[in-house]
N, C-alpha and C positions, 0 to 999 in steps of 0.2 A: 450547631457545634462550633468550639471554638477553634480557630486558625492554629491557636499552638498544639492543638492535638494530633494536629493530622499529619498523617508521615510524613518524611522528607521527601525529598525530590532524589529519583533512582538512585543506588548508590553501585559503584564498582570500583569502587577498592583502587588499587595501583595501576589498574590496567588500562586507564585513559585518562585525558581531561575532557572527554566527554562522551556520549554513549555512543556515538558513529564511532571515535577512535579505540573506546573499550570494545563495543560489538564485534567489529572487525578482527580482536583479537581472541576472545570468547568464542565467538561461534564457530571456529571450522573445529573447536574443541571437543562444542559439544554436541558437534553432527559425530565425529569418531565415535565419542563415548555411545552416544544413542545407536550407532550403524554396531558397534562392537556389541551391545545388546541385544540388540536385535536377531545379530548373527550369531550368538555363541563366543564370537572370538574373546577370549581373556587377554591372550598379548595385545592388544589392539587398545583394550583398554586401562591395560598395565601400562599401555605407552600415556597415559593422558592423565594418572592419578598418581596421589602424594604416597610415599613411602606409609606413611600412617594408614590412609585407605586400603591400601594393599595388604595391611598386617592385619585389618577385619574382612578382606573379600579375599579369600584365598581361592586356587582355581576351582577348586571343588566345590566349593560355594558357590563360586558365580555359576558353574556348569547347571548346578541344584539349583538355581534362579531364573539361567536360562531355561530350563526343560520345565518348569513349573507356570512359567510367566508369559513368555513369548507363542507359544500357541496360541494364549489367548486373546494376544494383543494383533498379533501379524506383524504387516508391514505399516512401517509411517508411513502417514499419507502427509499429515502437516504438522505444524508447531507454530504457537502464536505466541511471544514473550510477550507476559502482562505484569510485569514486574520485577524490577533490580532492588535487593535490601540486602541492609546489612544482619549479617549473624554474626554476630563475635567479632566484629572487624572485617569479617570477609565480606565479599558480595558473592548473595545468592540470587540465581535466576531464577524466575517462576513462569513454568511455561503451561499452555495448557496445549496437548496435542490429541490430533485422530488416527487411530489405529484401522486396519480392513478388517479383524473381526472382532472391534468391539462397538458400540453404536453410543457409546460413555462417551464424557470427555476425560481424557488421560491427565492428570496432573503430572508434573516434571517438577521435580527440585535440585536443583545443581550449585551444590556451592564451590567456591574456588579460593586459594588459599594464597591470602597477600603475600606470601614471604618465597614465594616462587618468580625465578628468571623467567620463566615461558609459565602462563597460566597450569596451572595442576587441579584436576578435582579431587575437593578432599569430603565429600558428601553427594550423594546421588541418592535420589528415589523416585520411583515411575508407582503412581499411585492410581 
């Protein structure tokens, strides 16, 4: 395969000049968002996301996602990030994690939205 096809090297957007200093900023983000998932809490994760994601996850919604989703998943046990890319200019994270009742690996996709003072998620999905 040739060298120019192959992806880039991690990408995260505004949020470092490098993956320690983006990470650092990123992740207690998206331990909220995943703990707000987990638990049901919508304020929790109304605190960590762009005004646009908010206007497609209304609380009913997320309530209708928690009660359909989270039983089957339980609790996090872990999360291993296996890749930083870009979508659209943002940096998305790609995680893969382990749930107590599922025996899967969980895909994580979390994207964050360069044009925020403090990191904001503007795309989530637990796959």
């Amino acid at each position: 395969m040739n060298d120019d096809n192959q992806p880039s090297k991690d990408y995260f957007g505004c949020f470092g000049k490098n993956a320690a200093e983006a990470l650092a900023l990123l992740m207690p983000v998206v331990d909220v968002a995943l703990k707000a998932h987990e638990t049901g809490d919508y304020q929790a994760f109304r605190n960590v996301m762009t005004d646009s994601l908010a206007a497609r996850i209304t609380p009913e919604g997320f309530q209708n996602a928690y009660e359909a989703i989270a039983p089957q998943l339980g609790v996090l046990i872990s999360k291993r990030l296996v890749a930083a890319v870009s979508r659209a200019g943002n940096p998305r994270l790609l995680f893969v994690a382990r749930y107590t009742n599922s025996s899967d690996d969980i895909v994580i996709n979390i994207t964050f939205t360069n044009n925020a003072e403090t990191p904001l998620i503007n795309e989530m999905w637990i796959e």
